[in-house]
DRENFI-445970 format. One line per 4 residues: their letters; for each residue x, z, y of N, C-alpha, C, CB. Coordinates in nm, 2 decimals. Glycine has a CB too. Example, Ala and Ser with C-alpha at 12.3 -4.5 7.8 and 13.67 -1.06 7.14 Angstrom:
<pts>
AS) 1.32:0.78:-0.57:1.23:0.78:-0.45:1.32:0.78:-0.33:1.13:0.90:-0.45  1.28:0.71:-0.22:1.37:0.71:-0.11:1.29:0.79:0.00:1.41:0.57:-0.06
</pts>
This chain:
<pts>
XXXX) 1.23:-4.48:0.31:1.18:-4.43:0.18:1.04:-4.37:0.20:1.28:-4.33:0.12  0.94:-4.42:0.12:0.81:-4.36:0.12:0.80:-4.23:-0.02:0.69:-4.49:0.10  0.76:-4.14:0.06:0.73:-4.04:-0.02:0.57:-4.04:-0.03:0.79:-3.91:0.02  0.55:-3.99:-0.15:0.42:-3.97:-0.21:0.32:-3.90:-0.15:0.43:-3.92:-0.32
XXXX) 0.35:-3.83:-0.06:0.26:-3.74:0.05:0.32:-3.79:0.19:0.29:-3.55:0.02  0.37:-3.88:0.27:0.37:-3.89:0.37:0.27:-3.92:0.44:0.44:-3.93:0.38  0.15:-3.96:0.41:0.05:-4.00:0.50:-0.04:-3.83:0.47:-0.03:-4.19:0.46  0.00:-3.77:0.42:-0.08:-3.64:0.40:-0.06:-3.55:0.51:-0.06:-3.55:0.28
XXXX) -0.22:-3.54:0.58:-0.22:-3.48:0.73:-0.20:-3.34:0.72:-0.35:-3.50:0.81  -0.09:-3.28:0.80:-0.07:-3.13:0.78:-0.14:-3.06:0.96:0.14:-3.10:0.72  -0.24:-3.15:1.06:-0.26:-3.10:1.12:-0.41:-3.06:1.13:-0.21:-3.15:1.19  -0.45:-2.99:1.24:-0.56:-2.87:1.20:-0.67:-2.99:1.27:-0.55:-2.66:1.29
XXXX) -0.76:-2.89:1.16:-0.92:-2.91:1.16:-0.97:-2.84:1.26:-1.00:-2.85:1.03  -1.10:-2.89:1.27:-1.15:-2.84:1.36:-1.15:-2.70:1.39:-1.25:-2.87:1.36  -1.21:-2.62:1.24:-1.20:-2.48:1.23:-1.06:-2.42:1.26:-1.24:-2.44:1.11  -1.00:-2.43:1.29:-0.86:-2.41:1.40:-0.91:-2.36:1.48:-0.78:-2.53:1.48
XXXX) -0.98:-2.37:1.52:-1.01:-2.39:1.72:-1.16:-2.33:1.69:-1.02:-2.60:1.83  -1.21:-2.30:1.67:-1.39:-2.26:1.65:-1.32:-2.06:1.66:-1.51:-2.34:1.40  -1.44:-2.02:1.77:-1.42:-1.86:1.79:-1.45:-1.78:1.74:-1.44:-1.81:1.88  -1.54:-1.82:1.66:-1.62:-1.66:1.55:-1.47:-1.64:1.47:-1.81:-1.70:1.38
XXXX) -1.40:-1.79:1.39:-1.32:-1.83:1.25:-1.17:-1.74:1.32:-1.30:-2.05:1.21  -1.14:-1.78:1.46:-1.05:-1.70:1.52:-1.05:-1.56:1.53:-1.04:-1.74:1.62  -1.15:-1.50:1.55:-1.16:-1.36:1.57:-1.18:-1.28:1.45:-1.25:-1.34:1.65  -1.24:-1.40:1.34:-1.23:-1.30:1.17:-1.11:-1.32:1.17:-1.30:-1.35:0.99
XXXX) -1.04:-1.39:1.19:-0.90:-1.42:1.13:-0.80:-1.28:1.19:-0.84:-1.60:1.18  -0.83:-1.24:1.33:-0.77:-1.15:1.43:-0.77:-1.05:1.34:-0.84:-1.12:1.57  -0.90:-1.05:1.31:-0.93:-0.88:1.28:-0.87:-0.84:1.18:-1.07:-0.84:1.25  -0.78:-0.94:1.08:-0.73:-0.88:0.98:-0.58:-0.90:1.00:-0.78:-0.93:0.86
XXXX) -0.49:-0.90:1.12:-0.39:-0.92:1.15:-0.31:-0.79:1.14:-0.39:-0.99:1.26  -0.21:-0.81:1.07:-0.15:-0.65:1.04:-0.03:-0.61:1.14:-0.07:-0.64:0.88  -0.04:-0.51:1.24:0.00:-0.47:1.32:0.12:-0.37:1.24:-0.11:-0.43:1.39  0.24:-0.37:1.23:0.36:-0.29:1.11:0.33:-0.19:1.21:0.57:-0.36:1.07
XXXX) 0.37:-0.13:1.31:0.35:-0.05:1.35:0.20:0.06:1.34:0.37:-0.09:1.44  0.12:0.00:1.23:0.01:0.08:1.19:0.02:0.20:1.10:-0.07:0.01:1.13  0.01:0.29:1.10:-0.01:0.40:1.00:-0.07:0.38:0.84:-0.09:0.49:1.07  -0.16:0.27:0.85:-0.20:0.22:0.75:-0.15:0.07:0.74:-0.32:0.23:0.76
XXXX) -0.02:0.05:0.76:0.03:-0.08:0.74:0.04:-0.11:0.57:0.18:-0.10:0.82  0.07:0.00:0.51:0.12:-0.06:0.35:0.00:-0.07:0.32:0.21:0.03:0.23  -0.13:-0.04:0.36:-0.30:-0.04:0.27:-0.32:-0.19:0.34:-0.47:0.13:0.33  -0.25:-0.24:0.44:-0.31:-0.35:0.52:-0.24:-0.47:0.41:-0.25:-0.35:0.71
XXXX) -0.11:-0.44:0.40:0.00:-0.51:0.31:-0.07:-0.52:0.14:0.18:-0.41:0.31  -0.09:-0.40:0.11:-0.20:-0.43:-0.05:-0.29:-0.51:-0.04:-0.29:-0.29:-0.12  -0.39:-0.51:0.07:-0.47:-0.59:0.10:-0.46:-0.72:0.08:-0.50:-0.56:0.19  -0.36:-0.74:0.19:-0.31:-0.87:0.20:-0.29:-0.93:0.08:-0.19:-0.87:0.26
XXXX) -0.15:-0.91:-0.03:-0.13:-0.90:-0.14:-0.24:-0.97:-0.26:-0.11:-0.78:-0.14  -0.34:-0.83:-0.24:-0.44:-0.90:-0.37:-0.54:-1.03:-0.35:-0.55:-0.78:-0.43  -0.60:-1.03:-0.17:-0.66:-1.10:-0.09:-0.55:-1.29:-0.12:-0.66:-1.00:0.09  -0.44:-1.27:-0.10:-0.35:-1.38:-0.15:-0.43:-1.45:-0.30:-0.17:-1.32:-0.18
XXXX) -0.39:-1.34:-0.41:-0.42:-1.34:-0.55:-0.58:-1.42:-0.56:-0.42:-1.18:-0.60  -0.69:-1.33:-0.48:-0.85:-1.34:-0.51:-0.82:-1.51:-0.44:-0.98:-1.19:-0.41  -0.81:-1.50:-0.36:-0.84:-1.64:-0.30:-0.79:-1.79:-0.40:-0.76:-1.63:-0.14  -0.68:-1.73:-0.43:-0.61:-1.84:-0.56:-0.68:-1.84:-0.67:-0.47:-1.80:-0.62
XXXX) -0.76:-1.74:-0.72:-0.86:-1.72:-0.82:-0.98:-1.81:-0.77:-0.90:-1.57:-0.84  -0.98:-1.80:-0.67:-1.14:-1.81:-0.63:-1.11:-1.97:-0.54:-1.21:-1.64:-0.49  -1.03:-2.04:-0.52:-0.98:-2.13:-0.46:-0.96:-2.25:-0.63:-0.83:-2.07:-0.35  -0.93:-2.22:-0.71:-0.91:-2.28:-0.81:-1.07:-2.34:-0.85:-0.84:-2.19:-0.90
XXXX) -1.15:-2.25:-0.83:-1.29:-2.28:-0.86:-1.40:-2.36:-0.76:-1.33:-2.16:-0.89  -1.32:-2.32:-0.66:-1.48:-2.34:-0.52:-1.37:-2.43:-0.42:-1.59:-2.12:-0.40  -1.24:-2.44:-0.41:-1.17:-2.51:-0.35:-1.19:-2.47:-0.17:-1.22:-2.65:-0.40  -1.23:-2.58:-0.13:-1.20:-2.53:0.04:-1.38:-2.43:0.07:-1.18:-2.72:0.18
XXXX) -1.48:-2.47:-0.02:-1.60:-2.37:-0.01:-1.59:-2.22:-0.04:-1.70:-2.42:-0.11  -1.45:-2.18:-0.08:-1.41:-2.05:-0.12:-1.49:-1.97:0.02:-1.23:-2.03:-0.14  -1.48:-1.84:-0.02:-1.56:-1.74:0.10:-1.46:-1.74:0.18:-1.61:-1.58:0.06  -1.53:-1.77:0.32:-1.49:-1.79:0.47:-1.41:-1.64:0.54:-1.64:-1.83:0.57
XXXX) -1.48:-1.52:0.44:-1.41:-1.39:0.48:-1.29:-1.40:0.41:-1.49:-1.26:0.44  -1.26:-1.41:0.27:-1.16:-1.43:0.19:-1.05:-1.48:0.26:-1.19:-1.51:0.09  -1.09:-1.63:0.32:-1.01:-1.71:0.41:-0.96:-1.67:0.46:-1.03:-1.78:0.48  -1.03:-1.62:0.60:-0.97:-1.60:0.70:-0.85:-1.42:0.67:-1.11:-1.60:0.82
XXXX) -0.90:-1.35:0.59:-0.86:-1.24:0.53:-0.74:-1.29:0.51:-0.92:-1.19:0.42  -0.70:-1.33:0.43:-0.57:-1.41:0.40:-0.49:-1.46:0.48:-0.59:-1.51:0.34  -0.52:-1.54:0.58:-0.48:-1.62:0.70:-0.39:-1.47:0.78:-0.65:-1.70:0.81  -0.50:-1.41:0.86:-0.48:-1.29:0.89:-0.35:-1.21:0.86:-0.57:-1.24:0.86
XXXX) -0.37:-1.19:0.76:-0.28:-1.06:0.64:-0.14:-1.16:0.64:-0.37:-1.02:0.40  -0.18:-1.28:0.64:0.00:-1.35:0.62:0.07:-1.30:0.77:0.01:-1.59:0.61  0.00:-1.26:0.87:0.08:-1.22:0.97:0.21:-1.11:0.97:0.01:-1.19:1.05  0.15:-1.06:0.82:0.31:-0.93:0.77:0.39:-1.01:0.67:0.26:-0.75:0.67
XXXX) 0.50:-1.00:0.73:0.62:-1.06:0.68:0.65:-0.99:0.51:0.75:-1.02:0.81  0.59:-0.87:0.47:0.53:-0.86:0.34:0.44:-0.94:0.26:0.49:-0.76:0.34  0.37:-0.95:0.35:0.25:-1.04:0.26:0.27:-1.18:0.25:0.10:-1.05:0.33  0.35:-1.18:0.33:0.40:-1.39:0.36:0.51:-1.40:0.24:0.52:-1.44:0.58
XXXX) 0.61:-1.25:0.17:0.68:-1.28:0.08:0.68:-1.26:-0.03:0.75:-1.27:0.11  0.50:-1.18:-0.01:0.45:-1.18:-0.17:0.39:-1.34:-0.16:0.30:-1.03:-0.22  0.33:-1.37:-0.08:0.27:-1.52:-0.12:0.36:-1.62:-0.18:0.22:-1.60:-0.01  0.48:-1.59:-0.11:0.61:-1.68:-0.17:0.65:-1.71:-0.32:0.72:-1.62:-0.12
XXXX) 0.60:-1.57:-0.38:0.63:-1.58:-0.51:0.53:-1.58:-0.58:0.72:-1.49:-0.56  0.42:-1.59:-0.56:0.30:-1.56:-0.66:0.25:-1.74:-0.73:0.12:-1.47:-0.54  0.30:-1.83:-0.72:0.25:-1.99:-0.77:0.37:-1.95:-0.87:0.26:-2.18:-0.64  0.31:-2.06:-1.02:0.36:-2.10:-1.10:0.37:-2.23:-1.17:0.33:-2.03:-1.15
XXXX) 0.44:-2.31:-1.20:0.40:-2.45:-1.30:0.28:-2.45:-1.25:0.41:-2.44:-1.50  0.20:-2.34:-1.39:0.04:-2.33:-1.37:-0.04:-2.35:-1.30:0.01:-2.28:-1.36  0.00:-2.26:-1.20:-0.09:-2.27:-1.06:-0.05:-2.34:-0.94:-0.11:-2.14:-1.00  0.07:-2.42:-0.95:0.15:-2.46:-0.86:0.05:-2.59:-0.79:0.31:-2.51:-0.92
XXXX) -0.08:-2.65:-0.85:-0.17:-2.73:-0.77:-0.27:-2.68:-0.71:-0.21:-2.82:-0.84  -0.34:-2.57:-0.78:-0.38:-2.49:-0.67:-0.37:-2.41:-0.56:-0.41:-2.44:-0.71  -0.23:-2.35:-0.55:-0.16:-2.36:-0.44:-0.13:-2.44:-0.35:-0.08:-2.34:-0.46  -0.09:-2.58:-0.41:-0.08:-2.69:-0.32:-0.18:-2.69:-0.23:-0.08:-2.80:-0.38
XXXX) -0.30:-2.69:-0.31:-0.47:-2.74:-0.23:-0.49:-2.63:-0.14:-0.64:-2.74:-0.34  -0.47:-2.50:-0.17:-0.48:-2.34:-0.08:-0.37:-2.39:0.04:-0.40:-2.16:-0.19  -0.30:-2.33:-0.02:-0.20:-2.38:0.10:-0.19:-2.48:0.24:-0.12:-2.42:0.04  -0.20:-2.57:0.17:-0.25:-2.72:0.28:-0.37:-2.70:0.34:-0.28:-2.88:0.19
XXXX) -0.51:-2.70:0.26:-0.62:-2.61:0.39:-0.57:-2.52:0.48:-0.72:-2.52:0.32  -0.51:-2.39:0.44:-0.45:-2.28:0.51:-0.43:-2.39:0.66:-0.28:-2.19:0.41  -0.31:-2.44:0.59:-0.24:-2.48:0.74:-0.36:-2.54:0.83:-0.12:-2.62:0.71  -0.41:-2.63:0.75:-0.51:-2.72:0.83:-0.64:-2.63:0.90:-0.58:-2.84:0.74
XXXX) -0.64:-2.51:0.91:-0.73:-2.44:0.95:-0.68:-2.31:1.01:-0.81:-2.42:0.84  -0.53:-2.30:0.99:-0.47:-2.17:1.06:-0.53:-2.17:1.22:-0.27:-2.17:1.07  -0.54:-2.07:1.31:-0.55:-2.06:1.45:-0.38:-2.02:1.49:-0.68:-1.93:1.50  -0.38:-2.09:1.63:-0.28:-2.07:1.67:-0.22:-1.93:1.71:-0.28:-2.14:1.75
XXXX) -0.10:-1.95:1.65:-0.05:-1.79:1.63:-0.01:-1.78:1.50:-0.16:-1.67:1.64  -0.10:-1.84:1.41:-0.11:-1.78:1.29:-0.07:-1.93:1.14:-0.30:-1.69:1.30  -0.03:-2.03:1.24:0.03:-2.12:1.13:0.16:-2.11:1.08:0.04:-2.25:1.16  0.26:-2.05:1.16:0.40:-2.07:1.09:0.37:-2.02:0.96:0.52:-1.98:1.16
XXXX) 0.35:-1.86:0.89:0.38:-1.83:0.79:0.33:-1.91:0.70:0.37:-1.73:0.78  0.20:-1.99:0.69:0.09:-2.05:0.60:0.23:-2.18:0.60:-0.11:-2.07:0.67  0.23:-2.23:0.68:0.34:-2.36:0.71:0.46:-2.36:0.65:0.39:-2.36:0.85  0.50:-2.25:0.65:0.66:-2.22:0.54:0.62:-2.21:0.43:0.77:-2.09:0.55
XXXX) 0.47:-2.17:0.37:0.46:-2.17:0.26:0.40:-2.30:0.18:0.39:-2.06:0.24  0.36:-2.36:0.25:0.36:-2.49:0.18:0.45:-2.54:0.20:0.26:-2.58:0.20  0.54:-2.58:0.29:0.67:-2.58:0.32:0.76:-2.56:0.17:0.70:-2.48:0.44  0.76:-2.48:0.11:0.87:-2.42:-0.01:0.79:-2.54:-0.15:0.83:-2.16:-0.05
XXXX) 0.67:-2.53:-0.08:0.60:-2.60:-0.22:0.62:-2.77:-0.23:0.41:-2.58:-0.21  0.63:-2.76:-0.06:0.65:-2.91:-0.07:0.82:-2.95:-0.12:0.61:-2.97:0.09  0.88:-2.86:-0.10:1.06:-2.86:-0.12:1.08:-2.86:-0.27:1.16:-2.70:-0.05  0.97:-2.78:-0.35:1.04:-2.77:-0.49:0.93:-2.89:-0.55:1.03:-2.58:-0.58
XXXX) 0.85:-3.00:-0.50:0.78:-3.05:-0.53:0.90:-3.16:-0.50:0.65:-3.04:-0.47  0.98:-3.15:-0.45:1.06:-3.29:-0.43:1.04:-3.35:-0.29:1.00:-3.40:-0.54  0.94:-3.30:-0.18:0.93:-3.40:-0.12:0.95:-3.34:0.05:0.79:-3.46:-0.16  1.13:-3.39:0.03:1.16:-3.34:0.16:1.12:-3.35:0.35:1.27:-3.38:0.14
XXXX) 1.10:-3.46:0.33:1.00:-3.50:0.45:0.92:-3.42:0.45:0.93:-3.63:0.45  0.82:-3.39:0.40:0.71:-3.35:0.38:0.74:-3.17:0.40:0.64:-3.42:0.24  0.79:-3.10:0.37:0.87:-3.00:0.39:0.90:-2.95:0.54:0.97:-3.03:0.31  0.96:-3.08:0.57:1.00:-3.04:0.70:0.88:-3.10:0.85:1.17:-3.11:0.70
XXXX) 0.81:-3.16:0.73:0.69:-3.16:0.87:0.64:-3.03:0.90:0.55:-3.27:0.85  0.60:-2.96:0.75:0.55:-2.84:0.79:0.67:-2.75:0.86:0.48:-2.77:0.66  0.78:-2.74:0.84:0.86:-2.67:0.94:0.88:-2.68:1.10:0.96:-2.69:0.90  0.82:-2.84:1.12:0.80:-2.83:1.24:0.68:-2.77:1.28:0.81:-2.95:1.28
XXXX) 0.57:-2.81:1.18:0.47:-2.72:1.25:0.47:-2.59:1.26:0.37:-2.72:1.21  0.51:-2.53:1.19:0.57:-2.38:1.19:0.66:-2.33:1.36:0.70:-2.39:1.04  0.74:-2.42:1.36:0.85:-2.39:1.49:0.73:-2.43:1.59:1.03:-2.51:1.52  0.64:-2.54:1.62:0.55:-2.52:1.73:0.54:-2.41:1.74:0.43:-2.56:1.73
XXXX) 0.45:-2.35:1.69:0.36:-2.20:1.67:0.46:-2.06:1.68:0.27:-2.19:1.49  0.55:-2.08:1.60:0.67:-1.91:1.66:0.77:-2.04:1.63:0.70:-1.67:1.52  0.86:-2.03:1.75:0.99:-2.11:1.73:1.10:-2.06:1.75:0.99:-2.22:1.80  1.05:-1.92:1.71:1.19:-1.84:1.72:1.13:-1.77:1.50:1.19:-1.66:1.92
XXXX) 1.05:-1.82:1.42:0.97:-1.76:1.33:1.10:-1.78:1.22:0.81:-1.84:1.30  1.14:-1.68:1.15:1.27:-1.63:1.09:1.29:-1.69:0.96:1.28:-1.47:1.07  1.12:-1.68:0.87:1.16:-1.76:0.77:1.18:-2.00:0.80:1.02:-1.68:0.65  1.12:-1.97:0.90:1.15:-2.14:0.95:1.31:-2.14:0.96:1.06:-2.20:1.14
XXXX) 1.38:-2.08:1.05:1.49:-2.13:1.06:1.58:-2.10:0.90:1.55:-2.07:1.20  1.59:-2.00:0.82:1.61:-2.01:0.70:1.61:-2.10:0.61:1.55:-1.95:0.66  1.46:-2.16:0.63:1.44:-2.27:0.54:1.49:-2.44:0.59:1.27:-2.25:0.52  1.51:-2.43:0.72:1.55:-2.53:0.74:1.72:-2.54:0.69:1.51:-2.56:0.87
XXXX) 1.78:-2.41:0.70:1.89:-2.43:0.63:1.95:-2.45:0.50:1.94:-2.37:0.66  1.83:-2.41:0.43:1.80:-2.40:0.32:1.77:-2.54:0.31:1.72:-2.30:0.29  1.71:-2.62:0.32:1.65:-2.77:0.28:1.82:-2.83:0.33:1.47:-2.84:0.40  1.85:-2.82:0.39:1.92:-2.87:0.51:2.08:-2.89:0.43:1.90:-2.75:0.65
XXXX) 2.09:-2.78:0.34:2.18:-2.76:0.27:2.15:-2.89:0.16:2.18:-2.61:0.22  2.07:-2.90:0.10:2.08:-2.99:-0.03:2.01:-2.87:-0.15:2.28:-3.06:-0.07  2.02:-2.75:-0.12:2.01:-2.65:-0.22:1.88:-2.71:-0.35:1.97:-2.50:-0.14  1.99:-2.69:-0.45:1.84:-2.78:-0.57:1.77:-2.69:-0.58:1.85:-2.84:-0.74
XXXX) 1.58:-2.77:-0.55:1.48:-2.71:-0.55:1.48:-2.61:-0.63:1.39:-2.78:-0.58  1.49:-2.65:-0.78:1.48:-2.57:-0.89:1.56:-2.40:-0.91:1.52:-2.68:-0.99  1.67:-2.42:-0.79:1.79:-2.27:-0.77:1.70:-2.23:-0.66:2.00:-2.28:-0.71  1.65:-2.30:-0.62:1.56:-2.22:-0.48:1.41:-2.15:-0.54:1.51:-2.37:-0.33
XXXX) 1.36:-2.20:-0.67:1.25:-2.16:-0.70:1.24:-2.06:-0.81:1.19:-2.26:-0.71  1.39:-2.06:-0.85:1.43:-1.91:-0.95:1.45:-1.82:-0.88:1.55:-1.90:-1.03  1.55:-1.83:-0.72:1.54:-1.73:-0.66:1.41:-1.66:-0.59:1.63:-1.75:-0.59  1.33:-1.74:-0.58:1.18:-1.70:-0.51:1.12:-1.63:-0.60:1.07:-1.82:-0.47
XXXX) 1.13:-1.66:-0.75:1.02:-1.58:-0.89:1.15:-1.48:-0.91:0.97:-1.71:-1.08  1.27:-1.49:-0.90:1.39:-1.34:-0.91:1.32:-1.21:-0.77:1.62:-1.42:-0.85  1.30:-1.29:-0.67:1.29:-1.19:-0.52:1.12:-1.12:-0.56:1.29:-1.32:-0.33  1.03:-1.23:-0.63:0.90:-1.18:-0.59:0.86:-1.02:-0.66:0.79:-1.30:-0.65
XXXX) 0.92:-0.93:-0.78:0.89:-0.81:-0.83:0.95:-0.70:-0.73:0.94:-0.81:-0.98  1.08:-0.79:-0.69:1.11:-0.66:-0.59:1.00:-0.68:-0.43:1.31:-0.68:-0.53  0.99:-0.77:-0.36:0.82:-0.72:-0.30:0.76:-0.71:-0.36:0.74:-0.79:-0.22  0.71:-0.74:-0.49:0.53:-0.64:-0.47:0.59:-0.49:-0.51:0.36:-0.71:-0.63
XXXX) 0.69:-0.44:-0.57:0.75:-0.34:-0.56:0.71:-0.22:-0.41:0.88:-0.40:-0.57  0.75:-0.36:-0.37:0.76:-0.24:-0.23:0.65:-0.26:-0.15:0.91:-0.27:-0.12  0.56:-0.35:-0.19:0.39:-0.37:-0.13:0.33:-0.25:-0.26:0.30:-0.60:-0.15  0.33:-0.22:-0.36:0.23:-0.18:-0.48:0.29:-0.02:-0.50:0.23:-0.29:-0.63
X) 0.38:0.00:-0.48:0.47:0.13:-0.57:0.50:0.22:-0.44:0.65:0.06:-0.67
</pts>
């Protein structure tokens, strides 16, 4: 069976691998053990939001700080599960395009979470292959990474997209809850 996105490359660009793009990206990696972890997690949070704003318009020319800001900040497992819920109908193709760059530009270390999140998009999009390529890329990078093995049971199950994408917009008020309040 051919799916509609199988020839769509989910492996990295050059800017992967380039050291200035790696070291912005470092610098905004959220350490939970910080004292300022929840200001790191708001950050994260709205930096998700601006970039989807600003990604809708300017596409992959969006600002390179933004980017990598983002990239970075998904390293808290808060920020990775506000991203989870923030696409709609609406925005669900701009996401697509965010997302898929993300991956194609993550530095190593830092693809799983970007990877499960197009991962979910590609699952409620219909296109299971495609889903689970990004899961493999995800297990390269942390193959012990918590929401990968989840989701592969989750795909793995049959669970219909559509029960999997009410429970993501049911879960998303209680994180930003606990990222905002």
């Amino acid at each position: 069976m051919t799916t509609e996105f199988e020839n769509l490359s989910i492996t990295s660009l050059p800017l992967a691998n380039d050291a200035a793009f790696i070291a912005l990206v470092q610098s905004y990696f959220v350490d939970c053990e910080s004292p300022e972890v929840n200001v790191l997690q708001r950050d994260g949070a709205t930096s998700v939001i601006d970039l989807a704003n600003e990604f809708e318009k300017s596409g992959v020319e969006s600002t390179p700080d933004l980017i990598a800001r983002v990239v970075g900040r998904l390293s808290d497992i808060q920020v990775r599960d506000f991203a989870l819920g923030t696409h709609n109908a609406e925005s669900f193709q701009t996401y697509w395009a965010m997302w898929h760059y993300l991956l194609q530009i993550a530095p190593e270390g830092y693809v799983a979470p970007v990877a499960t999140l197009f991962a979910t998009l590609a699952y409620e999009h219909g296109d299971i292959p495609l889903a689970y390529r990004c899961l493999d890329r995800a297990t390269v990078d942390a193959p012990t990474y918590s929401l990968t093995i989840l989701l592969r049971r989750v795909f793995g199950s049959g669970w219909p997209a559509a029960a999997f994408a009410a429970m993501r917009v049911e879960l998303h008020p209680k994180v930003a809850a606990g990222i905002f309040d």
